[in-house]
ZANU-389928 format. One record per residue (C-alpha): x, y, z; residue number from 1; chain. Coordinates in Angstrom, 3 decimals, decimal comma, always signed. Layout:
        x        y        z num cadena
        X        Y        Z NUM      A
...
This chain:
        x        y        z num cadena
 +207,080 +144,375 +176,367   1      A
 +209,890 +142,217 +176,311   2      A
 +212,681 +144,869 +175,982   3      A
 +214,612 +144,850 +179,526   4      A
 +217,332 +143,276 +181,745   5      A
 +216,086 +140,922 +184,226   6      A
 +217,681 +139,384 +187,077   7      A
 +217,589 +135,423 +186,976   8      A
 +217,838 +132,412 +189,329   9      A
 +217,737 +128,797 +187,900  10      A
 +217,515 +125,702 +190,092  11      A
 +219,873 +123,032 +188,899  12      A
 +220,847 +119,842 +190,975  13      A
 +223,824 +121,856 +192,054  14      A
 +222,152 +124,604 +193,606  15      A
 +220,613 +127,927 +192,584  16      A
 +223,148 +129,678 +189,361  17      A
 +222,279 +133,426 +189,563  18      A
 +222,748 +135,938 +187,009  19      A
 +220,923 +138,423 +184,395  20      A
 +219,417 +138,246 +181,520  21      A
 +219,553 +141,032 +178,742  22      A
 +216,468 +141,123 +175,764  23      A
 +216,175 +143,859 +173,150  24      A
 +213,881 +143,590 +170,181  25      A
 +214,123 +145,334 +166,427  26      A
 +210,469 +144,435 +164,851  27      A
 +210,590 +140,418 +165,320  28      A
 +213,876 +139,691 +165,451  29      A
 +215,369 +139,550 +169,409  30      A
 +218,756 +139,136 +170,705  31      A
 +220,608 +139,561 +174,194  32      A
 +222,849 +138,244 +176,752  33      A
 +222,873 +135,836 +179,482  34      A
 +225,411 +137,086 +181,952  35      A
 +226,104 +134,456 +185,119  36      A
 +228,983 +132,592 +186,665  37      A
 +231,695 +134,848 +185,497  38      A
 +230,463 +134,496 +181,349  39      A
 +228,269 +136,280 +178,524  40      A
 +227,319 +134,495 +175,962  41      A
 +225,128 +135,798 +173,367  42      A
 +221,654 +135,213 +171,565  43      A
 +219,170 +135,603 +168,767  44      A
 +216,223 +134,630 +168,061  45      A
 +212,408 +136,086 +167,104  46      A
 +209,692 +137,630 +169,021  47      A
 +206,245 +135,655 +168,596  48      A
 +204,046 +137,674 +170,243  49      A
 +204,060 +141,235 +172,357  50      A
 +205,457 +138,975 +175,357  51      A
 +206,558 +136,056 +173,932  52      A
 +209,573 +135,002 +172,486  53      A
 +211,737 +131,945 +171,733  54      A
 +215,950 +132,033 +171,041  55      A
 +218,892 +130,043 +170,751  56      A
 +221,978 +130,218 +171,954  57      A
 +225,811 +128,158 +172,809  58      A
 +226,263 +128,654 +176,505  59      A
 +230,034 +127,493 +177,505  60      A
 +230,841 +126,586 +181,279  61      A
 +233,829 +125,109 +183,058  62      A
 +231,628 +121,707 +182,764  63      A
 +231,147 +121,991 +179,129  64      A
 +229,290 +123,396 +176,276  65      A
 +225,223 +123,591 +176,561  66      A
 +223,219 +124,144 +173,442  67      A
 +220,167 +125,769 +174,075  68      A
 +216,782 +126,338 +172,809  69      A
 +214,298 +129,168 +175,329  70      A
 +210,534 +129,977 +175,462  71      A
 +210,302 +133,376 +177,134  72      A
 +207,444 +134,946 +178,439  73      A
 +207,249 +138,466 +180,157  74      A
 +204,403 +138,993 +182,130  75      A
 +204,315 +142,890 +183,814  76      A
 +208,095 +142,467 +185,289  77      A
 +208,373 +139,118 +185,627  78      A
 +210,533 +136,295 +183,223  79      A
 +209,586 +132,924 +182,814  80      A
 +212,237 +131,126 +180,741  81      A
 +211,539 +127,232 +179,688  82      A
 +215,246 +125,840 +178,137  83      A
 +215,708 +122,740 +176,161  84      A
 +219,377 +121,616 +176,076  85      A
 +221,551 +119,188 +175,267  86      A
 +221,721 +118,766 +178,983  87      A
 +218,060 +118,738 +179,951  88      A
 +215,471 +120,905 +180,227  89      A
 +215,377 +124,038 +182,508  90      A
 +212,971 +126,788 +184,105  91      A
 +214,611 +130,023 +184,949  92      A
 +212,760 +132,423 +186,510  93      A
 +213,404 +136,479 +186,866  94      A
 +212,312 +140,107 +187,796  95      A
 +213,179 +143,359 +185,602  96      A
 +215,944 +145,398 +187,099  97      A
């Protein structure tokens, strides 16, 4: 089950970025938040399988906008998140609250 908020860590050159990430699905369609650094910003997107989904979403930061594309899979409690973006590519991983 996807449903759930999950807290998140992502290793970026800078240093771990913290936060949470909200998912809620409606039949196929999925949508939620991404809540770190201060910001929410939005997403929707489709659920593929039971655990499986992919999104997008426009994720502003003092360092600019990031465009993103996710892969999510839920596995018991745990989040593994794989992000294309106009930035790079990203793994996030995270743990149901």
């Amino acid at each position: 089950m996807l449903d759930g908020k999950y807290t998140s860590s992502l290793n970026t050159p800078m240093g771990a970025i913290n936060g949470t990430i909200t998912l809620a699905t409606n039949g196929n369609n999925v949508q939620g938040t991404i809540e770190t650094m201060g910001m929410r910003n939005q997403f929707q997107g489709m659920k593929t399988k039971e655990n499986e989904c992919t999104f997008k979403g426009n994720f502003n930061t003092p360092l600019g906008n990031i465009q993103y594309t996710a892969m999510c899979t839920v596995n018991n409690n745990t989040l593994e998140l794989m992000a294309s973006t106009n930035k790079g590519s990203f793994k996030l991983m995270g743990k149901r609250m």
